[in-house]
C-alpha positions in Angstrom: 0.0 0.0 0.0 1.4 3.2 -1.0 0.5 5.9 1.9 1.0 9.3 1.2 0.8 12.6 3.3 -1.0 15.4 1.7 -2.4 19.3 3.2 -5.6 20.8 2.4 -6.1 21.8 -1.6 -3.3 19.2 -2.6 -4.2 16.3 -4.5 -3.0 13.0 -6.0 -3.3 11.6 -9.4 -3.6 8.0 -10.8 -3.0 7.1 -14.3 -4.2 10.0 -16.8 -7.8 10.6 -15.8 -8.2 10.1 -11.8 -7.5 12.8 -9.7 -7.9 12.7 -5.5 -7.9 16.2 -4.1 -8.1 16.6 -0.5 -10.8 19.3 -0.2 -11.0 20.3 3.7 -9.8 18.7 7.1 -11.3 19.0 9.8 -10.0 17.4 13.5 -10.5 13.4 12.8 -12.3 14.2 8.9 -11.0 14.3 5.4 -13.1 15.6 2.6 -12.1 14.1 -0.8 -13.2 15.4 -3.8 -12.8 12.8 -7.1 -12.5 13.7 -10.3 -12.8 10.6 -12.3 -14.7 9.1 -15.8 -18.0 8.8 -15.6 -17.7 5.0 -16.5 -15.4 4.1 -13.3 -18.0 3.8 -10.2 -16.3 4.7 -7.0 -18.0 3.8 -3.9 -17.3 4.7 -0.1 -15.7 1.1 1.2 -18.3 0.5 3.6 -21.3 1.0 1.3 -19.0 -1.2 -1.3 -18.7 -4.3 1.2 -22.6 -4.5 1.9 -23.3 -4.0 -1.9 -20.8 -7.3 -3.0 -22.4 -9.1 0.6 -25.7 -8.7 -0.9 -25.1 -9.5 -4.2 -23.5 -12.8 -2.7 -26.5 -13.1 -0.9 -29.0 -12.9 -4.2 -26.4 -15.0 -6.1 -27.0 -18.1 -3.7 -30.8 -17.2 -3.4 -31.5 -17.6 -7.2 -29.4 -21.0 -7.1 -31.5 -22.1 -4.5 -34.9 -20.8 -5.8 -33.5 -22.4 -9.5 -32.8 -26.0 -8.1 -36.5 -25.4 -6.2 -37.9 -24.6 -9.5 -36.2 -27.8 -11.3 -38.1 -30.0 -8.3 -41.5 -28.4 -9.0 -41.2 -28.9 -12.9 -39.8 -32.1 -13.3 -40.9 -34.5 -15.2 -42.6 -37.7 -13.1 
């Protein structure tokens, strides 16, 4: 992990097109402001965790309600 130190109105740049700027601090609080593609999605990483746990969740749910399904329509 690279770690960086940067002050208020500084920024950091990855690749070409992604740029992090630190916008204000304030005591424990960093405001970033991203400017990025429109295509890339950038999420906060809490928000990012539930959304991937819950699509885990509806990824085993449809297997299970499929094999269900399968049992109700098969031939006797």
């Amino acid at each position: 992990m690279l770690v960086l130190t940067r002050k208020s109105d500084e920024s950091i740049r990855i690749g070409d097109d992604i740029i992090i700027r630190v916008v204000e601090v304030k005591g424990n609080q960093v405001r970033l402001g991203i400017e990025a593609p429109r295509h890339l999605r950038i999420y906060r990483e809490e928000l990012y965790q539930k959304i991937s746990r819950e699509n885990r969740l509806s990824a085993m749910a449809g297997l299970d309600t499929f094999g269900k399904l399968k049992e109700v329509f098969r031939k006797p």
